[in-house]
N, C-alpha and C positions, 0 to 999 in steps of 0.2 A: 449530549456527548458527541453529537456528529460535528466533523470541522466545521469552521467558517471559510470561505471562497474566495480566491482572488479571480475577478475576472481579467482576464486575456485578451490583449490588440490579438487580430488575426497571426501576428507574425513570429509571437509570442506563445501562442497556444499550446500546450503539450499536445504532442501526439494522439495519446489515446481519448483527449476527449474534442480533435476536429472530425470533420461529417465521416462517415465509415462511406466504403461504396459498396454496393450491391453484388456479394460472391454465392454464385453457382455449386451448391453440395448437393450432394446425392438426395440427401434426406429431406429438401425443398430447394428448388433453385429459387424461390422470390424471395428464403431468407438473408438477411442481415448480419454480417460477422462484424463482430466489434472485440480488439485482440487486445486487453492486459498483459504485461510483464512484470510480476511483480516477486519480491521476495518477501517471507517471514521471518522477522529478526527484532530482535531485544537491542535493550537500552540500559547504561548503568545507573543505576538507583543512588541514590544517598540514605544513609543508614540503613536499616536491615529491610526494609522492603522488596518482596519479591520482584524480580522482572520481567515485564508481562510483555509476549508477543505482541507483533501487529504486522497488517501486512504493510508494503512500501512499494513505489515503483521502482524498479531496478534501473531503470536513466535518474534515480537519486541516490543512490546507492553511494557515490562519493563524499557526497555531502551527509549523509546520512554517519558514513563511517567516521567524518570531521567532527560531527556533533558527540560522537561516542568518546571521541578519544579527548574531547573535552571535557567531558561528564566525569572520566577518569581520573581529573586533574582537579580535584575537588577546591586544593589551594589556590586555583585562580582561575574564579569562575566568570571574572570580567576581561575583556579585551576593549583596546580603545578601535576609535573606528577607524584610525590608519593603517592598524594591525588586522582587522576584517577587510580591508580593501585589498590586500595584498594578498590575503587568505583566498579571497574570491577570485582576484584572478590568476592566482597558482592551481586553483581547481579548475575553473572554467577553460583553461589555455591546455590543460592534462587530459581532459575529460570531454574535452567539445562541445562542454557546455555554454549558454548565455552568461555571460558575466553580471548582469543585470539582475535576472533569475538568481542565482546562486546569492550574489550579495542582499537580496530580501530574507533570503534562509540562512544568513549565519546573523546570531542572537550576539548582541553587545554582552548582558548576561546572561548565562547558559542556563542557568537556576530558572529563567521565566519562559512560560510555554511556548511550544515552539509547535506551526500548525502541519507541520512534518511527521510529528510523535501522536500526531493523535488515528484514532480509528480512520481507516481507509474509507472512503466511500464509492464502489465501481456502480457505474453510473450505465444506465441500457434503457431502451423502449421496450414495451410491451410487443413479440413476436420475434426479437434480436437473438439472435446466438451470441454467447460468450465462450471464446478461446481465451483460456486463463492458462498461462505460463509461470509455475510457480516454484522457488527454488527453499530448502529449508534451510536457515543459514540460523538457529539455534541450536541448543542441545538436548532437545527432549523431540518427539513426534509429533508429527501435525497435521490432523485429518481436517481436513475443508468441510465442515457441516453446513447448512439453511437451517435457521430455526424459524418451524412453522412453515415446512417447505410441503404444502399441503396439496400443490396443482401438479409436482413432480419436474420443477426447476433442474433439481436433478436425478438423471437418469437412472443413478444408481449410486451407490453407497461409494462414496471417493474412497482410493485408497490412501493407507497412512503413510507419511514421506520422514524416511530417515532424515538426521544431520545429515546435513549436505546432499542430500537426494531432491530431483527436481523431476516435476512431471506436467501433464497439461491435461485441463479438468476442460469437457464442453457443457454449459448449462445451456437452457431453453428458458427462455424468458415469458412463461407463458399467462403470469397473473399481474398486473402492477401491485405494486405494493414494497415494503421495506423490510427487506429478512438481513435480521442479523447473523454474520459467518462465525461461526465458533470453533473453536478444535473440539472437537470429539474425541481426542484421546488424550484430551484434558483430565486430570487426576485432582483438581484442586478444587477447592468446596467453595470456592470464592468465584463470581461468574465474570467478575472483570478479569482478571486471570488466562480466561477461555477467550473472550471476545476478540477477535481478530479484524473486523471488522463491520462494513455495511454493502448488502445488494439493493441498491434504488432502484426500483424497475417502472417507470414513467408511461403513461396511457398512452 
């Protein structure tokens, strides 16, 4: 279930995953701050399938909203590639974004997977702090869980974030290993539903 990866020229990189540097907090100065920004947000289904969260990074947030408002238009779920060229650079010249970048993530057909829509994976070394900036941009609550969070990743019980409520979670990266982020105030009996994402945490 976890995406597949595009690797990155230097110049290319996103943000959150070139080298961090070493900041100074009270609570250890030799640790590691490694900062996400991301939102939680739905996608429109075809037919009666529910809409299942996930997280996203908010520097895709445009693109993300382009891929929605296509999904919505169910009667023309193809565009030809002159009409994505121009798509892309009407976002990337709006948005600041790479033109390059963007034109990988608009789909000729919107029907087939797109590695934007799948579970998140935030990426840390074993001893990293994570500053997670998170905004809720559905319409139901969203508590950030760890499942299997058994070394005390986090400090304490996240609070739950209204629509449109944004807040900032610090985790301790204190065991490697792969904890799935769930909402916790998931109601539905189904667990892909909840899944929100993945914490990779690397030795």
């Amino acid at each position: 279930m976890l995406a597949t990866y595009h690797f990155y020229s230097a110049a290319e990189t996103p943000q959150h995953r070139r080298p961090v540097n070493v900041a100074k907090k009270s609570m250890d100065a030799e640790t590691e701050m490694r900062v996400y920004r991301l939102v939680v947000m739905t996608m429109p289904h075809a037919g009666n399938d529910a809409e299942r969260p996930f997280l996203a990074l908010q520097r895709n947030l445009p693109i993300l909203d382009y891929l929605a408002q296509r999904l919505s238009e169910a009667e023309r779920p193809v565009r030809a590639g002159a009409e994505l060229d121009v798509d892309a650079q009407r976002l990337a010249q709006r948005y600041g974004l790479g033109v390059d970048y963007v034109r990988r993530m608009l789909p000729k057909d919107i029907r087939q997977p797109n590695p934007l829509l799948r579970p998140f994976v935030l990426r840390a070394v074993r001893g990293e702090q994570l500053e997670i900036h998170v905004t809720n941009r559905t319409q139901c609550r969203m508590q950030l869980a760890l499942l299997d969070d058994d070394f005390g990743i986090q400090p304490h019980a996240e609070p739950a974030l209204a629509p449109g409520e944004s807040s900032v979670f610090r985790w301790q990266c204190k065991q490697p290993g792969i904890y799935p982020i769930f909402n916790a105030a998931c109601t539905a009996t189904e667990q892909p539903h909840c899944l929100l994402g993945v914490l990779m945490i690397e030795p």
